[in-house]
N, C-alpha and C positions, 0 to 999 in steps of 0.2 A: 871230106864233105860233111857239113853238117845236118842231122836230122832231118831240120826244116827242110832245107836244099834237098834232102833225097823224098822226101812226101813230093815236095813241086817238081821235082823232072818226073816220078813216077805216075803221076797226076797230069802231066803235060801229057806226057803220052799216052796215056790210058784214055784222055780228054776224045781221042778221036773216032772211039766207037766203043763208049764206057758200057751203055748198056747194051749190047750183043757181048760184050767181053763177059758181062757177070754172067750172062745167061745161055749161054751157047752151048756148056754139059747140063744135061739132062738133071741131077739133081738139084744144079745152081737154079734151074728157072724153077722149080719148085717152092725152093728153100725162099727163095723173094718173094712168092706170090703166097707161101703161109707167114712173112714176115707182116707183109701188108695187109695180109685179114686181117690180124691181128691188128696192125695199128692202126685201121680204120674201127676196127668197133676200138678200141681205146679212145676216139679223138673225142671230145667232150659237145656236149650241145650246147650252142652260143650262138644270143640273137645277131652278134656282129663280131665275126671273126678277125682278129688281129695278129696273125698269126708269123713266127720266124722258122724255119727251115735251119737247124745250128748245122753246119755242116751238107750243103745242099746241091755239091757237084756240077752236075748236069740239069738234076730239077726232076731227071725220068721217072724215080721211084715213088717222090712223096709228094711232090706237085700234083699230078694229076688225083691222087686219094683225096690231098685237100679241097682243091675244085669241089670233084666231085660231092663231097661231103658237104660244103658247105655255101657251093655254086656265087652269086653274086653279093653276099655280104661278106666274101672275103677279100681280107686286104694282107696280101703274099709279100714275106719278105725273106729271101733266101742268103745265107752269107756263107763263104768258104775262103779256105788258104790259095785256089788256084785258081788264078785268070784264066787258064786255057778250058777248065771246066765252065769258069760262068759264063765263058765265051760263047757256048756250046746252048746254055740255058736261056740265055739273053736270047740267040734264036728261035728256041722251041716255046719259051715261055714267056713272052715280050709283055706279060700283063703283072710277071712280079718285080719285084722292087730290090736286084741284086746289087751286094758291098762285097769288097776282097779284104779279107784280115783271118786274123787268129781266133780263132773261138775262146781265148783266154785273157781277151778284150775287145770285147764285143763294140762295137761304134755307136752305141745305142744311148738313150739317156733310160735313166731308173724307170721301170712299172710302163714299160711299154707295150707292151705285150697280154694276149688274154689265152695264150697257148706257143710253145716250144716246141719242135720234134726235133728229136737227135736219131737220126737212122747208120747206127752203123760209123758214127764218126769218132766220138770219145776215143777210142781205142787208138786211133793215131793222130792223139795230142803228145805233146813232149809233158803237160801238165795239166793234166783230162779236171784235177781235182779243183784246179781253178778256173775251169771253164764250165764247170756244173754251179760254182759260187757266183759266177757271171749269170748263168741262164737265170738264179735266183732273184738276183738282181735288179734284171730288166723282165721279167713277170711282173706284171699286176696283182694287188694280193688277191687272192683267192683263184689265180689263174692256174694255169695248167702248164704239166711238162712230160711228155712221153719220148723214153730212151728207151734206145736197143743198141746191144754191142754184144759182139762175143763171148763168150766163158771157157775159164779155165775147168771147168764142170764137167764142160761136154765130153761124151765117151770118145770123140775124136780129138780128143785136145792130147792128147798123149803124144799122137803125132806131131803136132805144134812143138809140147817142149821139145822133143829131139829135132827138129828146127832151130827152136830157139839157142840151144846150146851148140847146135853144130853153125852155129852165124848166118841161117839161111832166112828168115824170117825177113818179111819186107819193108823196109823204112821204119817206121814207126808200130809196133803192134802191144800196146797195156790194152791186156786183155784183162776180164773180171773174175769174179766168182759174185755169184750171187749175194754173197755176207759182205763182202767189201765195196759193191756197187751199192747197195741199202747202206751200208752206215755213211758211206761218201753221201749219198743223197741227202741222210740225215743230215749232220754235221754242217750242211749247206742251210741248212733250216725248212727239207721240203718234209711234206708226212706224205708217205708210203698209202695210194690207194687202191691199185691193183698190182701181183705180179705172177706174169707165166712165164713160158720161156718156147720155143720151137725145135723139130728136127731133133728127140730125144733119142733114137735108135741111129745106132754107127753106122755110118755111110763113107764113100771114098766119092770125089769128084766122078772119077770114070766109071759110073757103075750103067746099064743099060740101062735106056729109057723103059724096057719092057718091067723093071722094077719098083718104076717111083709108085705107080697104084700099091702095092703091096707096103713100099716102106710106108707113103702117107698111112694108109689104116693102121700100119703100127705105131704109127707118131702119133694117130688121134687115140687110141686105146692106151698107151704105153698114159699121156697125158692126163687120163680121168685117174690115173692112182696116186694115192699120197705119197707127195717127196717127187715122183718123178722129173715135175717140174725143175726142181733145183738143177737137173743135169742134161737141161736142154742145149742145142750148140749155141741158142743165140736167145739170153735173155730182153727180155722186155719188161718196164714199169713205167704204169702211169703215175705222174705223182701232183700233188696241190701243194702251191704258198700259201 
């Protein structure tokens, strides 16, 4: 089975209750809702939002921020690898404007766009590096692009390699590191305008909910020190063409 082929069965399946799946352990609903502060103060102020979704699943997580943020001057374009996902968003969100493809040809024509999000999706492309030169692409100059993906940084990522090596790892997972998600960005031709990153103190999926108060205030303290950021689980940058 190829790659692709294992993203879209695992994606089909996952399609039928994606978001209770992410958030059903106690840290996971967490870790989404400090993803999402986050890329809501990131999203840029724009008198008319033209906005694409790279990577847009279900629609649960970034759809409604972008509403919200930008209520009736936006115009919502969501695109992903799996039909059974947009299947799913086409119900919930019948007001954006969903495509099925590769994120590493975008069906878009050039400078469409006046903002990007990428939540969480780079990391299972087979060639993440050519769908960051796509997002460039189809921006507008001086538009906007905010990503977040994984890092091989995070203090739990150690667990991951021994995953990755023992073949346990799920479909598709190019995960970053801080230095190698900035120079890819560069190289693409974006300039770097903000970056932080989330969930810098080790955690395990099954930890009690009676902990998250305790780890959040150490994710928000741990985060005002120099460097901390670099070793967050899930970085974020906003960037400009």
């Amino acid at each position: 089975m190829s790659q692709r082929q294992a993203v879209l069965d695992f994606y089909k399946q996952a399609s039928k209750d994606y978001a209770s799946h992410l958030t059903q352990k106690p840290y996971d609903g967490y870790r989404n809702t400090a993803i999402n502060h986050i890329l809501f103060s990131f999203f840029p102020s724009l008198p008319k939002a033209i906005v694409l979704d790279a990577g847009c699943g279900t629609g649960e997580f970034v759809f409604p921020l972008l509403r919200a943020k930008y209520g009736r001057t936006l115009t919502l374009y969501g695109h992903d690898i799996s039909p059974a996902m947009l299947a799913v968003a086409k119900k919930k969100f019948p007001f954006a404007r969903l495509t099925a493809g590769s994120a590493e040809k975008l069906p878009f024509k050039n400078h469409s766009f006046n903002l990007i999000v990428s939540r969480e999706a780079l990391e299972h492309l087979e060639n993440p590096q050519q769908a960051v030169y796509e997002f460039y692409r189809v921006l507008k100059p001086g538009g906007f692009l905010v990503v977040s993906t994984p890092s091989w940084f995070g203090l739990i990522a150690p667990f991951y390699w021994i995953k990755r090596i023992l073949g346990k790892m799920q479909h598709i997972d190019n995960w970053w590191t801080p230095f190698s998600l900035r120079r890819t960005l560069r190289r693409a031709g974006f300039s770097i305008d903000v970056f932080t990153s989330v969930c810098p103190v080790l955690y395990h999926d099954a930890l009690p909910r009676f902990l998250i108060p305790l780890i959040r205030a150490l994710d928000r303290f741990f985060l005002y020190l120099p460097g901390v950021r670099y070793f967050g689980r899930v970085l974020i940058f906003r960037c400009r063409k």
